[in-house]
C-alpha positions in Angstrom: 114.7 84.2 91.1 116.0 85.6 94.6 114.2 88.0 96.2 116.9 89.7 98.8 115.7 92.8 99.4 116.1 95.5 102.5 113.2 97.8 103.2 114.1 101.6 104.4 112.9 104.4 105.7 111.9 106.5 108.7 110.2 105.0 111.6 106.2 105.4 111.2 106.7 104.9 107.2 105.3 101.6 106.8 108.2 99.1 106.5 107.0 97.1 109.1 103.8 96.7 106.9 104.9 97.0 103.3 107.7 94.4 104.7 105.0 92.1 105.5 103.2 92.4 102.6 105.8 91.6 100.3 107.0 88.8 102.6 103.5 87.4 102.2 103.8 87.6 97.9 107.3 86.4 97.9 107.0 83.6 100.2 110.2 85.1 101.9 110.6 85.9 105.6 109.9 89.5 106.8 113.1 90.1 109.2 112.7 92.9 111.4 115.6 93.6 113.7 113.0 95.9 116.0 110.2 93.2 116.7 113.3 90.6 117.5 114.3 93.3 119.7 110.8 93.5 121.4 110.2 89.8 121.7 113.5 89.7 123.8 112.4 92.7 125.8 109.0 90.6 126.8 110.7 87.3 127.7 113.0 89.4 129.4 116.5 88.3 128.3 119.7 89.7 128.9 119.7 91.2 125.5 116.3 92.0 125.7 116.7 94.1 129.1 120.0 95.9 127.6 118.1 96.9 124.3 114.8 98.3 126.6 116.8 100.6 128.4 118.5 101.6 125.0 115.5 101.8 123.0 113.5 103.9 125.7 115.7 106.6 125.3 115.5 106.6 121.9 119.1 105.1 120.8 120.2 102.2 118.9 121.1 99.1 119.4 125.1 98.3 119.2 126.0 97.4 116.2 127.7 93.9 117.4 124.6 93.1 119.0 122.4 93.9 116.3 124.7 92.1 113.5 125.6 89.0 115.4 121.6 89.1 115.5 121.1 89.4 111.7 124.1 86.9 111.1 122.2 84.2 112.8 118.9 84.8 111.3 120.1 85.1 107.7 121.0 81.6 108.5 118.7 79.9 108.9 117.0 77.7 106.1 113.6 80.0 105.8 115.9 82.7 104.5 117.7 80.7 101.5 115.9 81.8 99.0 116.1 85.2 100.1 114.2 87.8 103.0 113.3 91.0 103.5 115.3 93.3 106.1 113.3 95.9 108.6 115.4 98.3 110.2 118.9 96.5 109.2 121.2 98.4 108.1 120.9 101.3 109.6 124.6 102.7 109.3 127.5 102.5 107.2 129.7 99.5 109.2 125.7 97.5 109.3 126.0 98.1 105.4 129.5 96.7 105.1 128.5 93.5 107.6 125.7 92.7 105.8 127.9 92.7 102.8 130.4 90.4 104.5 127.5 88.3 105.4 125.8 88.0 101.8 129.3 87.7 100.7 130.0 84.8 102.1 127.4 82.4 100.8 128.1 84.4 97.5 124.3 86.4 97.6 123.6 90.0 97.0 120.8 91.9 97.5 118.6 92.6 94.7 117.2 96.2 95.9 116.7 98.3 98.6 113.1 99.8 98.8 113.1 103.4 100.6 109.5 104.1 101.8 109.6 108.3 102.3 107.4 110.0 104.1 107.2 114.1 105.6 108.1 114.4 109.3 105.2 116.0 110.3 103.2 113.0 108.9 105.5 110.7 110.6 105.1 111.7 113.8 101.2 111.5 113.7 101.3 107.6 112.9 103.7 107.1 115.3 101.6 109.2 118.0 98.6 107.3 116.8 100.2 103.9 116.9 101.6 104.5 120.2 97.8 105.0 121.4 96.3 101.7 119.6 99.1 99.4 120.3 100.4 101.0 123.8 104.1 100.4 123.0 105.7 102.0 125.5 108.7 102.6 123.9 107.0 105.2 121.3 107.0 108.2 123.6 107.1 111.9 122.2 111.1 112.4 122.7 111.9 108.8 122.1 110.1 109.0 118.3 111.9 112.4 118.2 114.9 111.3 118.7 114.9 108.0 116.4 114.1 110.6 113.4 116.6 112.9 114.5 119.2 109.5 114.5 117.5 107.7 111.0 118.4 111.2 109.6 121.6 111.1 110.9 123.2 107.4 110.4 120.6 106.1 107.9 119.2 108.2 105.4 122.7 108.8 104.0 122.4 105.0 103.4 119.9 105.5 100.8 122.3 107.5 98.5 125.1 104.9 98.6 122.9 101.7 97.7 121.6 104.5 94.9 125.1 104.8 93.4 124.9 100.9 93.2 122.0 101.1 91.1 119.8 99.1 94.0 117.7 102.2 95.2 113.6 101.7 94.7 111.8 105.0 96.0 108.4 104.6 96.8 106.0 107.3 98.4 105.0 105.6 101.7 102.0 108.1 102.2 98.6 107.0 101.0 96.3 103.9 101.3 98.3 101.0 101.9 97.1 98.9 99.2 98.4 101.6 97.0 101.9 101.7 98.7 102.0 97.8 98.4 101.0 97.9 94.9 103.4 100.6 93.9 106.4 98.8 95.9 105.4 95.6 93.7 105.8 97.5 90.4 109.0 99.7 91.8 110.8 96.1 92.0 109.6 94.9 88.7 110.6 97.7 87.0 113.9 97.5 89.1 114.2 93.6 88.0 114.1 94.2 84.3 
């Protein structure tokens, strides 16, 4: 059984986390686009100095960037027997790449797990995690901003992988242990 799967949702709502979790069940890779991002930033590539300055002010990486990124780790032989995507897609032409990708090694995805949580809850992990893991790219108008643009460019996403049939919504507020449990039996149920 394949396990291709993309985890969604605002930042602050766990993906990163839940995303591991699974990974860690599965025996898949956990592929997030954001800690790729960061590990270029601290070895201070080219890529990795273009997407600091983007990221500190709160934007998005270019989508050529971030897919030819994706393309390459999809790739490789860890993620044959599937992976979990955090933080790609995260607009309608990353959608239509990653279908192009999947496409031509004749894969699909199995589901796409949306983790929702309320803003004002959202911006109190992020404020917190900011504080215990000193990322400096978490500042007050920087988080601000990446909800205003997941609103924007992503959420819509979550509708039009629901009209394939390939949404899982799971409430990403609560002990994680819970969450992870409850994302476990949202893709059973989803499988059957």
């Amino acid at each position: 059984m394949s396990a291709r799967y993309v985890i969604m949702g605002p930042q602050g709502s766990g993906k990163g986390t839940q995303a591991a979790r699974l990974s860690g069940r599965l025996g898949v890779p956990a592929i997030s686009t954001g800690d790729i991002f960061r590990s270029n930033v601290a070895e201070g590539t080219e890529l990795g100095r273009t997407a600091k300055a983007i990221m500190d002010a709160g934007d998005l990486v270019p989508d050529e960037i971030t897919n030819a990124m994706v393309r390459d780790r999809l790739a490789r032989d860890d993620a044959r027997a599937g992976f979990i995507l955090d933080g790609y897609p995260r607009n309608a032409a990353q959608v239509e790449e990653l279908d192009r990708i999947l496409a031509e090694h004749d894969e699909a995805l199995d589901a796409v797990i949306e983790l929702v949580a309320d803003r004002e809850e959202l911006l109190a992990r992020l404020a917190r995690r900011a504080e215990l893991e000193g990322r400096d790219d978490d500042t007050e108008e920087a988080i601000r901003r990446r909800l205003e643009v997941y609103a924007e460019q992503t959420a819509p996403l979550a509708e039009a992988y629901a009209a394939r049939g390939l949404l899982v919504r799971v409430d990403g507020v609560g002990e994680v242990d819970a969450i992870t449990e409850q994302v476990a039996g949202a893709l059973e149920a989803h499988a059957r």
